[in-house]
N, C-alpha and C positions, 0 to 999 in steps of 0.2 A: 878387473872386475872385483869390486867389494863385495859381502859376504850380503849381505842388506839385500844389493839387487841380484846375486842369484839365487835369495830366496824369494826375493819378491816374482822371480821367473819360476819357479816351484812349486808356488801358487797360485801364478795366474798361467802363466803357459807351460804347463811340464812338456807337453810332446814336443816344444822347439828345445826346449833346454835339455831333453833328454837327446834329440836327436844332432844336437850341436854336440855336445859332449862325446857321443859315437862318432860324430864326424870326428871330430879332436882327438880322441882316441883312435881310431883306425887308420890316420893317415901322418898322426904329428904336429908339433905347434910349426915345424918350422915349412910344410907346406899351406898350412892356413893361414902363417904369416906372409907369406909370398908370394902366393898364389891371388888374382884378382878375384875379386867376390863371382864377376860376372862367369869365369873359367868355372869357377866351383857349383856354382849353379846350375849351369849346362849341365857339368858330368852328374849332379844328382838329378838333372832333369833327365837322365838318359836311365840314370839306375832303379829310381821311382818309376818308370815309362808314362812321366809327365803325371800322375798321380796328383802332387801336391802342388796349388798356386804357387806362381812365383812369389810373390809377396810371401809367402809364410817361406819360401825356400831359401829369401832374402834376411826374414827373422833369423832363421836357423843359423844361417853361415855368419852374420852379423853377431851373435851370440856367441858362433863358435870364435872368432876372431878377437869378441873381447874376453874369452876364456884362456887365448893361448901364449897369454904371457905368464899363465899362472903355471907353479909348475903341476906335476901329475898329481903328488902326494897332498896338492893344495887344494887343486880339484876335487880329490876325496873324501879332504877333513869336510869341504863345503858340503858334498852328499852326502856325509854325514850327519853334519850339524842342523842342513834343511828340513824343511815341511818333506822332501823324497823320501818315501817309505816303501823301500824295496823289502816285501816280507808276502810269501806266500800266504793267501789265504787258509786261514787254519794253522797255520804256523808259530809255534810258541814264541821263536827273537826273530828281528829283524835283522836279515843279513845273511842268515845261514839258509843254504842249498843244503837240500835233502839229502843229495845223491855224490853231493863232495867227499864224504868223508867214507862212501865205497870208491872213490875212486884216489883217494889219495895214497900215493904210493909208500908212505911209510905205517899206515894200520893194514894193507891189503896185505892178505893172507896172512892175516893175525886171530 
């Protein structure tokens, strides 16, 4: 996937393109690459408990499958570089979690 159309998915559909990318992420490229769409669809029809049409659950894995040649760090420079503006409301940058840097273990107990 070029950079073009997963922005153009950022724009017009963020909830597939976010939830492709979670698939991608929580399971791997190499079971999205191998895995039959119709398999991957079931098991989210099972984890959604049928929640979301098939068709958009078909976006999804279709999106996720032509994300997963890309590698991880390619997929981030993309979330970066998109219309994706993961930034809490009220929040000075984008990007930074509030409560990261009480939990990270080299400032805790500083």
């Amino acid at each position: 996937m070029k950079f073009e159309e997963f922005n153009k998915l950022a724009c017009d559909n963020r909830m597939a393109l976010l939830m492709a990318i979670d698939l991608l992420m929580q399971n791997g490229r190499t079971f999205v690459q191998e895995t039959a769409t119709a398999e991957i669809i079931s098991a989210m029809k099972v984890s959604t408990s049928n929640f979301i049409a098939d068709v958009i659950l078909d976006e999804i894995v279709s999106t996720a499958k032509k994300l997963s040649p890309l590698k991880t760090c390619d997929v981030l420079d993309y979330v970066k570089r998109s219309e994706l503006e993961f930034k809490k409301s009220g929040a000075q940058e984008a990007g930074i979690c509030p409560n990261m840097e009480r939990m990270n273990p080299l400032t805790m107990g500083a």
